[in-house]
N, C-alpha and C positions, 0 to 999 in steps of 0.2 A: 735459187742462189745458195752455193755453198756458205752455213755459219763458220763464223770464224771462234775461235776460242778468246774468253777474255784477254789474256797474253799477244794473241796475234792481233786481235782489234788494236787494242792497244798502241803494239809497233804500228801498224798499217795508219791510223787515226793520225801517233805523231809525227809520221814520215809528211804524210799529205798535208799535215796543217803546219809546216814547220816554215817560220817567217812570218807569221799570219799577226796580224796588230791585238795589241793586246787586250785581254775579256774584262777588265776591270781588277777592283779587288780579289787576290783568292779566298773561297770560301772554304773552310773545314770541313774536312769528309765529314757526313752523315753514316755514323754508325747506331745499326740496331742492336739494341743489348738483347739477346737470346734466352736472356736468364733474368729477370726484372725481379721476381721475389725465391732468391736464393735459398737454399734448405740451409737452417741453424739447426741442422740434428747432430747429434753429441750421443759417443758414444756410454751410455750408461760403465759407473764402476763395477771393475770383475776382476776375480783373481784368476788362474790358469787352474784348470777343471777338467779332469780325467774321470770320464762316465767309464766304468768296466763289467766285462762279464753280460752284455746285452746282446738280443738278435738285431744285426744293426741293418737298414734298407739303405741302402747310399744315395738312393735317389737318377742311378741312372744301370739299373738292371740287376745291380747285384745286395745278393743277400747272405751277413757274415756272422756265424753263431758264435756265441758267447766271449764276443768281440768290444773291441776298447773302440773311444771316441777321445781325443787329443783336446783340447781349443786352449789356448794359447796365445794373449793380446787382442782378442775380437775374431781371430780368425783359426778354422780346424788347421791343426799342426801334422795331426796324424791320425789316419782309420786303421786298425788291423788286431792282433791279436795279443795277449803277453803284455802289453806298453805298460813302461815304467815312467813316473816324470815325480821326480823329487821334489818336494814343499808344492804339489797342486793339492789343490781342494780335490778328495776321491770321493765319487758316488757310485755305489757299488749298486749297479742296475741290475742282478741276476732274475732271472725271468720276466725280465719288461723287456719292452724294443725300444730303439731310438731310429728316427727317421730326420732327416732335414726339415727345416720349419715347415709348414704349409703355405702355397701361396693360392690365394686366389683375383683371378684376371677381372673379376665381374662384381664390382661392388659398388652400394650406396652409401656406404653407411658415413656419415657429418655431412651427406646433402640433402639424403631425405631420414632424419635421425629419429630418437626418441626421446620423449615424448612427441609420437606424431599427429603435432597441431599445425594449421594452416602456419603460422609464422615459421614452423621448420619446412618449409618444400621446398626446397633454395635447385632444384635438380634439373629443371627442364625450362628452358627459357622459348617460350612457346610464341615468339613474337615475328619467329620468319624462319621460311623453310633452310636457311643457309643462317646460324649462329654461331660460326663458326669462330668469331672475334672472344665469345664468353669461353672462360677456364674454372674448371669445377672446384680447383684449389680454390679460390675464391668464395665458394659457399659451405667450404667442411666446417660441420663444425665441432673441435678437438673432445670435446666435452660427451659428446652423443656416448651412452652405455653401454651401448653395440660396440663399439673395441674391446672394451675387457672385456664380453663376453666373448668377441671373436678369438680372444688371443688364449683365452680359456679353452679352446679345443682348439688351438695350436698353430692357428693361423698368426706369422712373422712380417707377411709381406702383402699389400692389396694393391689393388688398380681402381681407383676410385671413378666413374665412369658418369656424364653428364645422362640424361633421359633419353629418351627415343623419338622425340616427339617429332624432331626434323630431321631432313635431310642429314647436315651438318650442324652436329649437339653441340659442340666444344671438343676443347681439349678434356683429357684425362690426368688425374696425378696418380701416381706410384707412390705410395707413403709404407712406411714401418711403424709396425705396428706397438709403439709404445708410448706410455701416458705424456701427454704435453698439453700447456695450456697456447700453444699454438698449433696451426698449419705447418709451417717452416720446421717448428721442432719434430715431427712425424717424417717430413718430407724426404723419400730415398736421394741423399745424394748423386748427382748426374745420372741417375734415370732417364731415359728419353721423356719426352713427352709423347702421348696418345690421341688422337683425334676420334672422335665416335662420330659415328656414322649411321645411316638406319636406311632398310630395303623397305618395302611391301608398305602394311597395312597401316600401320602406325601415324606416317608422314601423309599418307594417303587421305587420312582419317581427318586430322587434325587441320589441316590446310583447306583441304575439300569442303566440310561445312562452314570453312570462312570466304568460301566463293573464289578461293588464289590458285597456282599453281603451286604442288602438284593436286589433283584430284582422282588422278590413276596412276598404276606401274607406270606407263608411259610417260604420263608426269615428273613421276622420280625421276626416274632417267635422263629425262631433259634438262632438268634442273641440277640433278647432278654434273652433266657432261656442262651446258653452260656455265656453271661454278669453275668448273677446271681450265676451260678456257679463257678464262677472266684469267684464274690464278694464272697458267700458261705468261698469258702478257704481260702481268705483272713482276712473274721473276725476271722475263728478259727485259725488262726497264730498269731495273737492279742492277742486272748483270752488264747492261750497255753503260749505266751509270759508273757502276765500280771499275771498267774497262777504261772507260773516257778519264776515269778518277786519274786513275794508277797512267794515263797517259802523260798529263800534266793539261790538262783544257779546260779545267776549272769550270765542270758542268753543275748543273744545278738540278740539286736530287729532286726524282720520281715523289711525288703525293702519299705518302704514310699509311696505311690499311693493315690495322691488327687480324681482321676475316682474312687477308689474300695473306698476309706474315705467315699464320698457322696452314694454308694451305699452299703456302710455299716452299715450308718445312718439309710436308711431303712429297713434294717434288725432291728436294734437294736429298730425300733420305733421311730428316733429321727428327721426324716427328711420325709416331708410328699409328695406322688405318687399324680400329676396331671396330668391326661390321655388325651392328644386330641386323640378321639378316637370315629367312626361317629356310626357304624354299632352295629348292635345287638348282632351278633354271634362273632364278635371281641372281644366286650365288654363282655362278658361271658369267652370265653377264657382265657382275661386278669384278670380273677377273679379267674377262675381253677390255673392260672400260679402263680398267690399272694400265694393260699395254697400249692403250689409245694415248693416253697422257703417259705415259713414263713414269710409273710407279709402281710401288709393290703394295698389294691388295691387302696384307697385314694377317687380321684374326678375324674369322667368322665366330659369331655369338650366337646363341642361341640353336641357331643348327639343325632344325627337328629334321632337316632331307638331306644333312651332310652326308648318310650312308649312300645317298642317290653317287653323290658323286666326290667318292671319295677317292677316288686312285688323280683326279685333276687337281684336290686339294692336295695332295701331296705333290704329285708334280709340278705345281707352283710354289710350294712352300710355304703353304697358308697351313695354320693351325687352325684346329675348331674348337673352342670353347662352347661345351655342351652341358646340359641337365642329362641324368641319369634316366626322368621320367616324370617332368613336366610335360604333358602334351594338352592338345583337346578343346583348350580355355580359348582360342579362337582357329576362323579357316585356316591360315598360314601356319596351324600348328596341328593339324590335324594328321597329316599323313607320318604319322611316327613308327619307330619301332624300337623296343627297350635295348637293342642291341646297340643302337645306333653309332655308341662312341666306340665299341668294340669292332666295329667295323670298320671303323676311319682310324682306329688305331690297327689292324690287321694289313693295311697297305704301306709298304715299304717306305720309308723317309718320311710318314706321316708325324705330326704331331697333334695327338687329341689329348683333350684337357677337362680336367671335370668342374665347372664354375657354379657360383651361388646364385648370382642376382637376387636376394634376399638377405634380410637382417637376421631367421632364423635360420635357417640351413648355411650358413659360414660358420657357423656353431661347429656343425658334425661336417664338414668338408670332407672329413677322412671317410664318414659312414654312406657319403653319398657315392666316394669312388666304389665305396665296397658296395654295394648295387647294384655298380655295372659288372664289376667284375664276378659277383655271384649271380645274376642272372645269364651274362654271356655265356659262363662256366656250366650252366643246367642245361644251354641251348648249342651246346657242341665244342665251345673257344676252348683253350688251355691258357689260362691267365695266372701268371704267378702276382704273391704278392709283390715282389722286388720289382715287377712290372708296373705293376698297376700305379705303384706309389709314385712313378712318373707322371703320371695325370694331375697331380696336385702338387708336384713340385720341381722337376725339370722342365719338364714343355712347359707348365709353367712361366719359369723363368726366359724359355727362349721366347714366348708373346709378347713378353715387357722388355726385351733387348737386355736381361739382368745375367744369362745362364752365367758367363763369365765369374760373379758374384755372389748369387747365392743359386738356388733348385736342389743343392746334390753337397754330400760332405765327401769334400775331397780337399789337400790338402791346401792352405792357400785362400781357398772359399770365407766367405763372412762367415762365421759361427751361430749360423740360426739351426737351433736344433731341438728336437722334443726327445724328451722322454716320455712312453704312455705305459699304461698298466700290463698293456699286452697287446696283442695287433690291433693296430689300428682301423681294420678293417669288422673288427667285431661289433656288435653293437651294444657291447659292454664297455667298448672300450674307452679311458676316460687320459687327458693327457697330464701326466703327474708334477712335469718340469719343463719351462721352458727358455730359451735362451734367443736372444739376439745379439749377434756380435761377441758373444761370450758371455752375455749379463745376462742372469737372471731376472726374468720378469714375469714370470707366474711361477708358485710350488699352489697344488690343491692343498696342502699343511703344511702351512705358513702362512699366517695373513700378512706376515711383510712384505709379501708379495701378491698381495692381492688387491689392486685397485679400487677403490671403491665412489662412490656419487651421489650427492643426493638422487638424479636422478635415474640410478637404477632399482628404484626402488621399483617391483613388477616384474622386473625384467628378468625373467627365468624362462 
């Protein structure tokens, strides 16, 4: 049977019921609010600020010597050379570089925080392979150390990512990185939301000695694909609803479900697939399985075999968010090789990405890209810095649906930007100024800008 589009149901619905006695009272649409806890982020106060005389990385290839940086009301006004801008605040950068904020795709930090005591594990809701209803905004918590340390090496923008332990983790949030005594205050305004997701061992693992499904890859699989076709039925009950709605029939809405809402999301496009997901031939599968259901397969995590198959990952337009050189700590992570993300970044319309998944390494985000690119660089690659510094801040932003707004200073763009002592790929290198929106929210001297907690006390 050919589907009809909601619009034609619609006509067709009220041609054929026209005359028909009537349904009762009518009921008020049923609408689902998309957005239930709003982001209150407020842009911190800034004056307009002309960084000059800096090597400047722009964030999407290009690198400009002893070049100005504009920002202007939150957002870069101008990149290039000479700029003048009358009554700005001028920081005369000569031999530091400036780069666009850092962003990183793969973070815990206010779900599993510090102090790490049982009472902080708020990350992984380990009570069914499909948790797809829990949202990880929900367990940050603003307080944790680990932001100003993160924002101390330059990190602007995170992906806060539920655990691995099921099938279907949760949603993810997008937050900015600046001090709040809430969630909502951090929270990137209209950011997509994220769904996590998890391959292999982990779900295998966890579900298996509770006697459930899954207890193999085969498992996963199954339970993955059954989840989707629940979701399936459940948007077109939606959509037969809003159809019938917008007819005048005065139906009576479909039964409510936060789990099929977020995986409805990703049908409709609205809500975007982060995959922990190690192996090659996984990763492929989870790509056949996106065009089974009609979706896009999103960002692969973790990654140890994306070099296996990286010319498919680009050809579908999956990113891979990768480590430089975690391997080894389990089988699914064993077949690696240090090149890995230079390899996935070597295939045309690729986007490779260098991620933390940890509370210390967001710290040096910058020194982790520089790893791959100095290891690649001994093993044959030609990788420039202006290149590299896409791994940590334009692909980046295209993972989390942001590029549009920040990854890259160009004009226009949000004003997240660093200043560091000198590349950031060095393992000296330390980040001297940093801005969000145009506001300063770290100088290394300046403690006005320096956050502080009780409890970070340790935390170095």
């Amino acid at each position: 049977m050919q589907k009809l589009s909601p619009s034609l149901l619609a006509l067709a619905l009220g041609v054929a019921l026209t005359g028909c006695q009537d349904q009762g009272p009518k009921r008020d649409k049923v609408e689902i609010n998309k957005n239930p806890f709003p982001s209150t982020y407020q842009v911190l106060p800034a004056t307009a600020t002309l960084i000059k005389n800096a090597t400047v990385l722009t964030g999407t290839g290009e690198r400009l010597d002893n070049a100005d940086v504009y920002m202007v009301d939150g957002k870069i006004q101008q990149v290039g050379q000479g700029l003048d801008a009358a009554g700005a605040t001028v920081i005369d950068a000569k031999g530091k570089w400036v780069t666009p904020g850092i962003i990183d795709v793969h973070s815990h930090l206010g779900a599993y925080p510090s102090p790490q005591v049982e009472s902080h594990q708020d990350g992984n809701e380990m009570t069914s392979p499909n948790t797809a209803e829990v949202w990880v905004e929900h367990s940050v918590w603003p307080q944790d150390p680990g932001f100003n340390r993160a924002r101390e090496g330059g990190i602007t923008t995170l992906q806060i990512l539920p655990g691995s332990a099921n099938l279907f983790g949760g949603r993810s949030v997008t937050l900015k990185n600046v001090p709040s005594p809430t969630m909502q205050g951090m929270k990137f305004p209209d950011a997509p939301y994220g769904l996590k997701m998890a391959c292999g061992e982990n779900p295998k693992r966890v579900y298996g000695s509770k006697g459930v499904l899954p207890a193999t890859r085969m498992g996963n699989m199954a339970g993955f694909r059954s989840s989707w076709i629940e979701a399936k039925e459940y948007k077109a009950k939606w959509e037969q609803y809003e159809a019938e709605y917008a007819a005048g029939l005065n139906p009576e809405a479909p039964h409510r479900d936060i789990k099929l809402d977020t995986l409805r999301g990703v049908l409709d496009g609205e809500v975007l697939i982060h995959n922990h997901c190690y192996k090659a031939e996984e990763i492929a599968m989870m790509i056949d399985m996106s065009k089974e259901f009609g979706y896009h397969s999103g960002t692969f995590h973790h990654g140890i075999e994306a070099y296996k198959v990286a010319g498919l990952l680009a050809e579908n337009n999956n990113c891979a968010a990768l480590w430089p050189d975690w391997w080894g700590f389990k089988m699914e992570a064993y077949d690696m090789v240090q090149e890995n993300i230079a390899i996935v970044d070597a295939v045309k319309n690729s986007c490779a990405i260098v991620h933390s998944d940890s509370d210390t390494t967001i710290q040096r985000l910058n020194q982790e890209a520089g790893k791959v690119m100095y290891r690649a660089n001994d093993n044959g690659f030609n990788i420039s810095e202006e290149h590299a510094i896409k791994w940590i801040t334009y692909n980046a932003a295209k993972a989390l649906g942001l590029q549009e707004k920040v990854g890259s200073l160009a004009a226009g763009k949000n004003a997240d930007v660093v200043i560091w002592n000198q590349s950031p790929f060095s393992v000296y290198a330390k980040a001297e100024q940093v801005f969000i929106d145009g506001a300063k929210v770290y100088d290394r001297f300046d403690e006005k800008y320096q956050a502080v907690s009780d409890f970070m006390l340790g935390q170095r």
